[in-house]
N, C-alpha and C positions, 0 to 999 in steps of 0.2 A: 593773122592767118593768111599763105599764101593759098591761093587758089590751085595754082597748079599743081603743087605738094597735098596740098588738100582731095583734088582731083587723084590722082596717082595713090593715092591710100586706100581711097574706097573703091579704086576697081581692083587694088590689090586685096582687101579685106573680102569682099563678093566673090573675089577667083578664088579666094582662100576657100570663103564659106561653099560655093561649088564644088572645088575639089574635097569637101566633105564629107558630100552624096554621097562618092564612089567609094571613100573610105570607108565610111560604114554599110556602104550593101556588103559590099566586098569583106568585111570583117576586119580591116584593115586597121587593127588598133596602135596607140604610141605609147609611149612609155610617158610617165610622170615628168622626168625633164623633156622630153620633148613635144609635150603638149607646153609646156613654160614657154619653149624656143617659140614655136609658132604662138601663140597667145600674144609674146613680147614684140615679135616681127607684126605682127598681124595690127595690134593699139598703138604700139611706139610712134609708127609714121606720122598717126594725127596726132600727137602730143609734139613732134617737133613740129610739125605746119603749122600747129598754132602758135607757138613759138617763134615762127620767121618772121612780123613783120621788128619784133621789137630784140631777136639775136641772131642774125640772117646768117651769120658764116656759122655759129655754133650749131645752129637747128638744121643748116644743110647738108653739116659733118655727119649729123647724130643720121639724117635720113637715108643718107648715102650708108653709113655703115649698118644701119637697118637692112637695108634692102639686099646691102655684097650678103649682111648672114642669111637673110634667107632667100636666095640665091645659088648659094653655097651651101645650106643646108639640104633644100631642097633638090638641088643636081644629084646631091652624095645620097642621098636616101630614094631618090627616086630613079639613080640610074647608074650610080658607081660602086656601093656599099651592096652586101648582099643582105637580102632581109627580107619580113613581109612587104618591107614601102617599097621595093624594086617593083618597077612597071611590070616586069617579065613576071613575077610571082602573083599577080593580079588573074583571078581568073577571068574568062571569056566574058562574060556577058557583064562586065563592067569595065574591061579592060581598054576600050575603048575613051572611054569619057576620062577614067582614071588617070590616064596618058595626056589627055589631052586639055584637061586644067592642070596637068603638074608644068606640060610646057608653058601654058599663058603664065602662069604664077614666077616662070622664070624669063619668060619675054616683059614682063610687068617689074619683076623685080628689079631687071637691068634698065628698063626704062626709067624707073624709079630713082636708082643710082646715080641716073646722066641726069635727071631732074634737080636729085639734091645737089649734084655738082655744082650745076650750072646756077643755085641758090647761095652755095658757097664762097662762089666768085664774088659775090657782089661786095 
């Protein structure tokens, strides 16, 4: 288990469960694969962390590309794609918080990334 991948999981999986809150005040429901997508990005990271001390470039690939999809999922459903998940369609009195675990989720995510990178080098 590395630590620091291990760290990076769970404030990603709490930013996740955070930006939750606002989903469901908000009404903000997802479709059957895309509750998949998030659930996969959301467990996967701990399943590779615990995997790095004994396949450290294959478990910092898996991390890293965890974290680009949701990343990438996340940008396009919260600020590129039109939908209920656009920030902008978020009413008022959640719109706030909604916005603002969708950004940690994507500041987490890319840290996340540069974490498995730098897991993968070794």
């Amino acid at each position: 288990m590395d630590r620091r991948l291990t760290a990076v999981a769970a404030v990603h999986g709490a930013v996740a469960l955070l930006h939750g809150v606002p989903h469901q005040a908000a009404n903000v429901a997802l479709a059957g694969w895309q509750q998949a997508v998030v659930a996969f990005t959301v467990l996967g990271p701990f399943v590779a962390a615990a995997y790095a001390q004994r396949r450290p470039r294959a478990s910092g690939v898996a991390f890293v590309a965890l974290m680009v999809v949701s990343v990438a999922f996340g940008v396009g459903h919260h600020w590129l794609l039109p939908g209920v998940d656009n920030v902008r369609n978020v009413s008022a009195p959640h719109h706030a918080t909604f916005e603002a675990t969708a950004v940690a989720l994507a500041a987490v995510g890319a840290v996340g990334a540069l974490a498995g990178y730098s897991r993968s080098a070794r």
